[in-house]
VEXDREN-2710 file (C-alpha; in Angstrom, 1 decimal):
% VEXDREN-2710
k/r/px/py/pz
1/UNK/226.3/14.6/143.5
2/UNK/230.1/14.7/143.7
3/UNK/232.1/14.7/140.2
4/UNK/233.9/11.4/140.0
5/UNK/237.8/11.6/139.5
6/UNK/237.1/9.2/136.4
7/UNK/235.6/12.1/134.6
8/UNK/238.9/14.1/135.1
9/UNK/242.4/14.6/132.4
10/UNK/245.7/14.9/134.1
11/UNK/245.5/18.5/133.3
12/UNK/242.3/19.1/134.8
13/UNK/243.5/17.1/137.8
14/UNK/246.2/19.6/137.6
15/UNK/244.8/22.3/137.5
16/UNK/242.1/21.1/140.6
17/UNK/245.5/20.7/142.6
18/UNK/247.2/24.0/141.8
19/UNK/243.9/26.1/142.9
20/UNK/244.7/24.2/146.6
21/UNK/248.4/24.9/145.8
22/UNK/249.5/21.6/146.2
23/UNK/252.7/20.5/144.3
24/UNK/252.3/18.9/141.0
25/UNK/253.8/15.8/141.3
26/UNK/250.6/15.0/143.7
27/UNK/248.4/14.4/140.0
28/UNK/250.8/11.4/139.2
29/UNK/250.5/10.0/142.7
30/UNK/246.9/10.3/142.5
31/UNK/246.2/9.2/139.1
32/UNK/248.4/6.1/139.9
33/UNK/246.5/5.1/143.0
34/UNK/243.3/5.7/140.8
35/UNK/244.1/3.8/137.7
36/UNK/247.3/1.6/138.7
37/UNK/246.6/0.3/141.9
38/UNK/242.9/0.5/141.7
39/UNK/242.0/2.3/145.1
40/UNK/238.5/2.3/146.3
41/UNK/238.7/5.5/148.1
42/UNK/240.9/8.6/148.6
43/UNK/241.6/7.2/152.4
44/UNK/243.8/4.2/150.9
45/UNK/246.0/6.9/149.2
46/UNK/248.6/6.8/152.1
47/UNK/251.3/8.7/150.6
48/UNK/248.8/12.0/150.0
49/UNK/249.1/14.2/153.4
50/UNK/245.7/13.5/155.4
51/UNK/244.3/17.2/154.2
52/UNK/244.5/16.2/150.9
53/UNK/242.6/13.3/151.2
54/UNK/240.2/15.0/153.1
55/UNK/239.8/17.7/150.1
56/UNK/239.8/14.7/147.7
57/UNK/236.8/12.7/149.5
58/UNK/234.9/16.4/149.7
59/UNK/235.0/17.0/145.7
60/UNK/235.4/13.9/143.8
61/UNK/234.0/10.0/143.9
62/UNK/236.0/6.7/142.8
63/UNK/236.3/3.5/143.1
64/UNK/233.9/0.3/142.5
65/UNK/230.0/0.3/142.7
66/UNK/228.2/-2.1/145.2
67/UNK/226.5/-4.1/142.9
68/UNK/222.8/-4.6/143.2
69/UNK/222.8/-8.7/142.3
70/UNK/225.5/-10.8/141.5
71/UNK/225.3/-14.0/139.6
72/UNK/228.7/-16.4/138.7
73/UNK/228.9/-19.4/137.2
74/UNK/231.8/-21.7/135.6
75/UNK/232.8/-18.6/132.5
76/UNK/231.4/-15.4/133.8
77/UNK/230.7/-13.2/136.7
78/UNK/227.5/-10.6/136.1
79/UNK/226.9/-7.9/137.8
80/UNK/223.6/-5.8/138.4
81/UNK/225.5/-2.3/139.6
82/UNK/223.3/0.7/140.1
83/UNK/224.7/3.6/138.3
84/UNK/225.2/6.9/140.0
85/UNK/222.8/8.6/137.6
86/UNK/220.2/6.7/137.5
87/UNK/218.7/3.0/136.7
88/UNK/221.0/-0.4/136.5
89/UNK/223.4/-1.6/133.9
90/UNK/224.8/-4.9/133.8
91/UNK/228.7/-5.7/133.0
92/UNK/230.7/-8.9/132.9
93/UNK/234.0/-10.5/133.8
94/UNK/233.8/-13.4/131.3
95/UNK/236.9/-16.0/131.8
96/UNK/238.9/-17.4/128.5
97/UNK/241.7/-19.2/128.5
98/UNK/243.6/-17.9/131.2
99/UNK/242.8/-14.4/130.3
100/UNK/239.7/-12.4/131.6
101/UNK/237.4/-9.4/129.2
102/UNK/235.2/-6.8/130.8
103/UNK/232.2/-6.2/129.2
104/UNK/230.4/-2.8/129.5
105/UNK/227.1/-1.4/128.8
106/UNK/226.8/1.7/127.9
107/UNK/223.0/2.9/128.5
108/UNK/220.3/2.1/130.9
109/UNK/218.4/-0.3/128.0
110/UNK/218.7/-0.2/124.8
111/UNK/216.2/1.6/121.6
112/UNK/217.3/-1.0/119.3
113/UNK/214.5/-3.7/119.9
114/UNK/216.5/-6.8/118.6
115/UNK/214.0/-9.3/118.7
116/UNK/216.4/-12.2/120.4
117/UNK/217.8/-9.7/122.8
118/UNK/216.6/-9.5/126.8
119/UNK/217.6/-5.8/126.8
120/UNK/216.0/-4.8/123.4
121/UNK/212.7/-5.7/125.4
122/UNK/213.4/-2.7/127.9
123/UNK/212.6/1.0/126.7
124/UNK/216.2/3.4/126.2
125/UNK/215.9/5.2/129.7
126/UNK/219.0/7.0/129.4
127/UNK/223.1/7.3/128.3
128/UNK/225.5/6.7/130.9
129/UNK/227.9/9.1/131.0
130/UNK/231.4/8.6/130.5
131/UNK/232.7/7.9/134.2
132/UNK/229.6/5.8/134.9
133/UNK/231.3/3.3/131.8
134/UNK/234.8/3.4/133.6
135/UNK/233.5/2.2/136.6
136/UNK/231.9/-0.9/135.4
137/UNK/235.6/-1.7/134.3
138/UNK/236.7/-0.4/138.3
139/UNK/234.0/-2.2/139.4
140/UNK/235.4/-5.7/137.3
141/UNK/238.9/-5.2/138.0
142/UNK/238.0/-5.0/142.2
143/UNK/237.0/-8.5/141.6
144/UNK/240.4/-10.0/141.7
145/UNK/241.7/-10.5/138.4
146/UNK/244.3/-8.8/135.8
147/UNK/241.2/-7.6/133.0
148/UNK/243.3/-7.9/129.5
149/UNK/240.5/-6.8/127.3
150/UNK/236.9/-4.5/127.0
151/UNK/234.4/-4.9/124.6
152/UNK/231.3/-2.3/124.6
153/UNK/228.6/-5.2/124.2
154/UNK/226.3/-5.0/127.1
155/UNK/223.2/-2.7/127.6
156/UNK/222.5/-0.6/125.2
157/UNK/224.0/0.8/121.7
158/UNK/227.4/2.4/121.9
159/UNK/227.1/4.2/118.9
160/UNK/223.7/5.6/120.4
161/UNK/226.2/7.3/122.9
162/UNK/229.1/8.4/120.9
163/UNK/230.5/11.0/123.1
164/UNK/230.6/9.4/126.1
165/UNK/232.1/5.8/124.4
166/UNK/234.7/7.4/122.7
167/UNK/235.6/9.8/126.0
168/UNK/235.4/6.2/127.9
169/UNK/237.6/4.6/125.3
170/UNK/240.2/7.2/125.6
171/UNK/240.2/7.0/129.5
172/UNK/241.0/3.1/128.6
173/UNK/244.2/3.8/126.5
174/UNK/245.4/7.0/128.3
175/UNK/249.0/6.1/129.3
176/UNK/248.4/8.2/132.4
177/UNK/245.2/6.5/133.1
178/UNK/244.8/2.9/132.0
179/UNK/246.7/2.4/129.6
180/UNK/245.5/-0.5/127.3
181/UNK/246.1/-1.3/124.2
182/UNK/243.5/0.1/122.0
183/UNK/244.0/-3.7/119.7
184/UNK/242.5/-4.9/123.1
185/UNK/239.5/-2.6/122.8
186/UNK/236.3/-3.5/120.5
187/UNK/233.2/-1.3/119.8
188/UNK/230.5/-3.2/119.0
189/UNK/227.3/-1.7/116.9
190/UNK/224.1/-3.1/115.8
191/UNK/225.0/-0.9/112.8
192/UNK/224.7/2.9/113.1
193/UNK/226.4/3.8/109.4
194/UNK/226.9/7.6/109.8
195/UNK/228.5/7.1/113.1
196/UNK/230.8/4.2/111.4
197/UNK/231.8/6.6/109.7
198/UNK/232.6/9.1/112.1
199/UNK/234.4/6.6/114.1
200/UNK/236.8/5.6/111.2
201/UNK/238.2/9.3/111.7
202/UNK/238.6/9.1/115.0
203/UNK/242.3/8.6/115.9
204/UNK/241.6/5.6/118.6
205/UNK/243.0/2.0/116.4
206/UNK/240.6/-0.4/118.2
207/UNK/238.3/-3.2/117.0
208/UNK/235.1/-2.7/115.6
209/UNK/232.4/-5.8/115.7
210/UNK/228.6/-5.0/113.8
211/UNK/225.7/-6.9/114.8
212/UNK/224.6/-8.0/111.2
213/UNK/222.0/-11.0/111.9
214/UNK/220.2/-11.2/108.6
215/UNK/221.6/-10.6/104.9
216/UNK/219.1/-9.1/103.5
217/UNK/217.0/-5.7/104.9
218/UNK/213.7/-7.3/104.9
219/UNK/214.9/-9.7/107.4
220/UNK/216.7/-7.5/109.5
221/UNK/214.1/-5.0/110.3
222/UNK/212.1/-7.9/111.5
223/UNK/215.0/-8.6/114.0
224/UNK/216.4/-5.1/114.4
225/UNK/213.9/-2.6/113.9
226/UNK/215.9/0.2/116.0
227/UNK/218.2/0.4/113.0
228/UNK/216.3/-0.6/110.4
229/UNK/216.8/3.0/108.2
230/UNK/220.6/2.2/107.8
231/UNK/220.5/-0.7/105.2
232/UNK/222.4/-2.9/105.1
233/UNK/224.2/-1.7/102.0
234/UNK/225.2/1.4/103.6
235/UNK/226.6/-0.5/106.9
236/UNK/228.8/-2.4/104.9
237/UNK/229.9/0.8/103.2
238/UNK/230.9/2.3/106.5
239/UNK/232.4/-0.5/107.2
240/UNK/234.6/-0.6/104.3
241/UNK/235.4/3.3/104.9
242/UNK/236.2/2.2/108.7
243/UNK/238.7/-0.6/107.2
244/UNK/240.6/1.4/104.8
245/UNK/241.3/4.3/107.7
246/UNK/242.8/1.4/109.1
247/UNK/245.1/0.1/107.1
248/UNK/242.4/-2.9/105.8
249/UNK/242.0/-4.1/109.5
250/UNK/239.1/-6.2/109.1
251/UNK/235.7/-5.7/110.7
252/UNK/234.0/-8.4/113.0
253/UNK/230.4/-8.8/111.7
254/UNK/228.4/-10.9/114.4
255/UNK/225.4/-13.0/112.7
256/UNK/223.1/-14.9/115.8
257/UNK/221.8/-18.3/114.3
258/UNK/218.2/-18.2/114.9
259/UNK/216.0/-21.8/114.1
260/UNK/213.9/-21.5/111.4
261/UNK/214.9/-17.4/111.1
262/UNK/218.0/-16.7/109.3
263/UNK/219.6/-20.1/109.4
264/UNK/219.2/-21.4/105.7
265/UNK/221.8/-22.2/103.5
266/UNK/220.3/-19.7/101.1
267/UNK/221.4/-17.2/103.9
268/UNK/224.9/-18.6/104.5
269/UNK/224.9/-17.8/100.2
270/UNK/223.5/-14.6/100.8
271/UNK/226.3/-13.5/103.2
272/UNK/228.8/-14.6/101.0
273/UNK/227.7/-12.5/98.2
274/UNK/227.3/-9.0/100.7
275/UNK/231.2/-9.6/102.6
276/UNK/232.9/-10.9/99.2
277/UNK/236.0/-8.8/98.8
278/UNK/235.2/-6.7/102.0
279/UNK/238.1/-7.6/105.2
280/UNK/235.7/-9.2/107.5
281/UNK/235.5/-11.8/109.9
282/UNK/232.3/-13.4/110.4
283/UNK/231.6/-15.3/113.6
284/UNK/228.3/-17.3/113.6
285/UNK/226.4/-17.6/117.0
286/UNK/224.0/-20.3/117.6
287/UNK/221.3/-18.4/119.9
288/UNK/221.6/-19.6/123.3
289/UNK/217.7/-21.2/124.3
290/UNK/216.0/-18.4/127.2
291/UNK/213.0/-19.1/128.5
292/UNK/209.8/-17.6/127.9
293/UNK/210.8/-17.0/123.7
294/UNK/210.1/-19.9/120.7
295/UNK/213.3/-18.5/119.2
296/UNK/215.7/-21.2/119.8
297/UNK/219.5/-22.2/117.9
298/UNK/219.6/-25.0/115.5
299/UNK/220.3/-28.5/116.1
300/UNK/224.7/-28.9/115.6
301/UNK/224.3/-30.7/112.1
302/UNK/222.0/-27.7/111.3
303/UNK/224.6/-25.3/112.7
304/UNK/227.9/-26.8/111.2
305/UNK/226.1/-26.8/107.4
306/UNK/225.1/-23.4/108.0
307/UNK/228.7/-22.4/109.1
308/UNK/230.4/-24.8/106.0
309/UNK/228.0/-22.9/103.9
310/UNK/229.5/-20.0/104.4
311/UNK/233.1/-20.6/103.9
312/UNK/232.2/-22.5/100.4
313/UNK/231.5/-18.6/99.8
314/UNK/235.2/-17.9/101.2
315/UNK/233.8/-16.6/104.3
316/UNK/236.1/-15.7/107.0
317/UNK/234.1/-17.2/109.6
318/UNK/234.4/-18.9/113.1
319/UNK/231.5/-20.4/114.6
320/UNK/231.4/-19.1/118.8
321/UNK/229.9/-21.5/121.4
322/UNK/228.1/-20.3/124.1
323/UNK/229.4/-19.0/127.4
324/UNK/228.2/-17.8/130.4
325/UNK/224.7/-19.6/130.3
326/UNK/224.3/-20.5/134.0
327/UNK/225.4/-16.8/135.4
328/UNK/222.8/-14.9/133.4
329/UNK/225.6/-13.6/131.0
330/UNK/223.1/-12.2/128.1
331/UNK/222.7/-9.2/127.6
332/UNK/219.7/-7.6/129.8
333/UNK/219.1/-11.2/131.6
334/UNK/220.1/-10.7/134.6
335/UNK/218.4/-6.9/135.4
336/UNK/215.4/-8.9/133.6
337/UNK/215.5/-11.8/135.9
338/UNK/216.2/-9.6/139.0
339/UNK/214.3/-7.0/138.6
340/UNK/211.1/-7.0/135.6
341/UNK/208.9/-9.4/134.7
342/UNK/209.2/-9.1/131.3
343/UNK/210.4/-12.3/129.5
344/UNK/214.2/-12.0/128.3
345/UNK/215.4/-12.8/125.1
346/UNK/218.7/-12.9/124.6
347/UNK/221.5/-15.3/124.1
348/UNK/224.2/-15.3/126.3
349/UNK/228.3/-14.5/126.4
350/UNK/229.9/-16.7/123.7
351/UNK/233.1/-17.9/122.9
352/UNK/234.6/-18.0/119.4
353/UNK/236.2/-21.5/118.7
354/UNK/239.7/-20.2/117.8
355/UNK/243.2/-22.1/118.1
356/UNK/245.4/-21.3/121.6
357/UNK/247.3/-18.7/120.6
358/UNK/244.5/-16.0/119.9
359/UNK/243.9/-13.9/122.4
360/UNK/240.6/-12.7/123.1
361/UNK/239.1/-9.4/122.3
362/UNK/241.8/-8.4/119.8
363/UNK/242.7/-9.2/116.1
364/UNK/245.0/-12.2/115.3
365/UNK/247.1/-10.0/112.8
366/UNK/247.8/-7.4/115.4
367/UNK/248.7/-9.6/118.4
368/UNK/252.2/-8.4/118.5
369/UNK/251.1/-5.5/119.3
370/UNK/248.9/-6.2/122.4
371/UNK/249.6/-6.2/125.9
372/UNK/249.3/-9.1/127.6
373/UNK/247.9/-8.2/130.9
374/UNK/246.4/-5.8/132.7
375/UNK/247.2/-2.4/132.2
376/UNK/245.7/-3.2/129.5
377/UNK/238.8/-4.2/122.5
378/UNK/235.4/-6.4/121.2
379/UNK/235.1/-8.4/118.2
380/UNK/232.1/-10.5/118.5
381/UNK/231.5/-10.3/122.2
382/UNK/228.7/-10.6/124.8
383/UNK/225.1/-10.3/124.7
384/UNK/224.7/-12.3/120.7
385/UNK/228.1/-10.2/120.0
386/UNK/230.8/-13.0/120.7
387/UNK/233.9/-13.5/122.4
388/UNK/236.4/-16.8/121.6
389/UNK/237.6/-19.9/122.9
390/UNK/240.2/-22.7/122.0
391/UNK/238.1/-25.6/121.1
392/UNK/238.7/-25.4/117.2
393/UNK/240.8/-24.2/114.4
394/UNK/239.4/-21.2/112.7
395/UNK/240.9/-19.7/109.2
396/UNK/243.5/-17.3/109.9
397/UNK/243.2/-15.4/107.0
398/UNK/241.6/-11.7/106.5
399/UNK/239.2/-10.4/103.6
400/UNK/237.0/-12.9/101.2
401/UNK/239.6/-15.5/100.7
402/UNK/239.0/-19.0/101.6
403/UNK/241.1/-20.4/104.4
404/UNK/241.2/-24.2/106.4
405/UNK/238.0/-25.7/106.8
406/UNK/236.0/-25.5/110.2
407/UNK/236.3/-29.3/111.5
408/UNK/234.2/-31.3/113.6
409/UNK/235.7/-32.2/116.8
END
């Protein structure tokens, strides 16, 4: 199998180029075709002599992945893409006012088992490797549309896959590759402490969004037995640690609102008490109804006491609708649906109810920061992780303080 030019630094690049003793300057021109103008093959480099091209095509791969299944509706486009290694992933365009995310996956299933999750039914097969990540993102952009933002909240755990995330996120924010913003970057975990940890060293200043679900451990290894040895004391420990190598950037902590589960005001108190005085954001999910599962979301006057609950506690929390629904946009639906037999179980893509000037897949505090387009991280984000919308006002305030009341439209 051919190495893929996504896997390749300038200098390596470089250093391919000056074997063949080409000049140097052809790196830049390649790199640009590959990153800035998107090419889908060494043939649409024009301005490379034919030979080169030729020598290109021989060593290296790029561009998108034909994807297996396809499924759009009004929010999101899915796609089903095989991966060059082996097995299927999923990733998503998902649509939000005016702006568009990418959401990758980053291994072929997923070991956590969450309980309200299609892929936590599926067995781990494997971890994609760093260029199979970048061209989910290719494969997204080829669809038509400036991508501003990229959360890691499909298939899989990134944190199960370190190496290879963090390699991918560097790709993202190389100025001689991508480019992005890292503010427009977010990690998501379902809560991996030691690698929390290791992360908060790492010099990359994106979002990081945890999968919390439950506030007490009990409860949570019901509904996340994969990580079930970290408790949940020790997450929120990492987290702190991740915070203050960040200059108190808050973390996104993403709780799904399961009927009858983890829904009681008792919980909403419960939460209060573990993110009191820790920068957080909380964004509550209502689980989005899947068939074939009795989990379901609460009915709205359920939902909205849950979510007033919590900011009686001073809370930082937005409550996400759902987005995606129609196109398969859960994480693990729409391999599930295509191609097992295996119920799903997972919500789908939501939105976080936020006012019209936050931008999606970044922190309001470090918007001026951010890009805003292409060229271009995850808070809440897909799959039961989150992502936002503009339908309500949301407090604007970081940490355990309380801010403006959630209203009812």
């Amino acid at each position: 199998m051919k190495q893929c030019l996504y896997d390749l630094s300038f200098n390596d690049l470089s250093s391919w180029l000056r074997e063949r003793e080409e000049k140097p300057f052809r790196a830049k021109q390649i790199l640009e075709w590959a990153y800035g103008k998107n090419a889908p093959s060494f043939a649409a480099m024009t301005n490379l002599p034919a030979a080169l091209r030729e020598a290109l095509d021989e060593a290296f791969s790029i561009g998108p992945i034909e994807p297996a299944a396809t499924s759009t509706g009004r929010d999101a486009t899915k796609l089903l893409l095989p991966m060059p290694g082996g097995g299927e992933v999923e990733c998503v365009r998902i649509h939000m006012g005016g702006t568009y995310t990418a959401c990758l996956s980053s291994q072929v299933g997923c070991a956590v088992g969450c309980a309200f999750c299609a892929t936590g039914q599926m067995r781990c097969e494997r971890s994609l490797d760093s260029a199979e990540i970048i061209q989910q993102f290719v494969t997204l952009r080829g669809l038509g549309e400036p991508i501003s933002n990229v959360v890691f909240m499909g298939m899989g755990e990134p944190f199960h896959n370190y190496s290879n995330v963090v390699a991918a996120v560097r790709r993202l924010v190389d100025r001689q590759a991508f480019g992005m913003s890292p503010s427009r970057i977010t990690v998501s975990t379902a809560g991996v402490a030691p690698m929390i940890r290791r992360y908060a060293q790492e010099d990359l200043a994106t979002e990081l969004a945890v999968s919390l679900n439950a506030p007490d451990d009990a409860l949570r290894r019901r509904l996340m037995p994969g990580v079930a040895r970290w408790p949940i004391a020790d997450i929120l420990s990492a987290c702190a640690e991740f915070s203050k190598a960040h200059g108190g950037q808050p973390v996104t902590f993403a709780y799904v609102l399961i009927d009858g589960v983890n829904d009681d005001l008792d919980h909403a108190k419960a939460l209060g008490e573990l993110l009191a005085g820790q920068p957080h954001h909380l964004n509550v999910i209502p689980l989005n109804p899947v068939a074939h599962t009795t989990m379901k979301a609460p009915e709205r006057d359920r939902t909205w006491a849950f979510v007033h609950h919590c900011h009686r506690y001073r809370l930082n929390v937005s409550l996400r609708r759902s987005k995606g629904a129609e196109s398969d946009a859960a994480c693990g639906q729409l391999r599930t649906n295509t191609r097992l037999e295996t119920p799903e179980g997972a919500p789908s893509i939501t939105e976080e109810e936020a006012p019209h000037d936050h931008q999606p897949g970044r922190n309001p505090r470090r918007d001026s920061r951010a890009p805003k387009a292409d060229g271009s991280r995850g808070g809440g984000g897909a799959g039961q992780r989150g992502r936002s919308d503009q339908d309500r006002s949301r407090p604007r305030h970081r940490g355990g303080g309380a801010g403006r009341r959630p209203r009812r439209d």
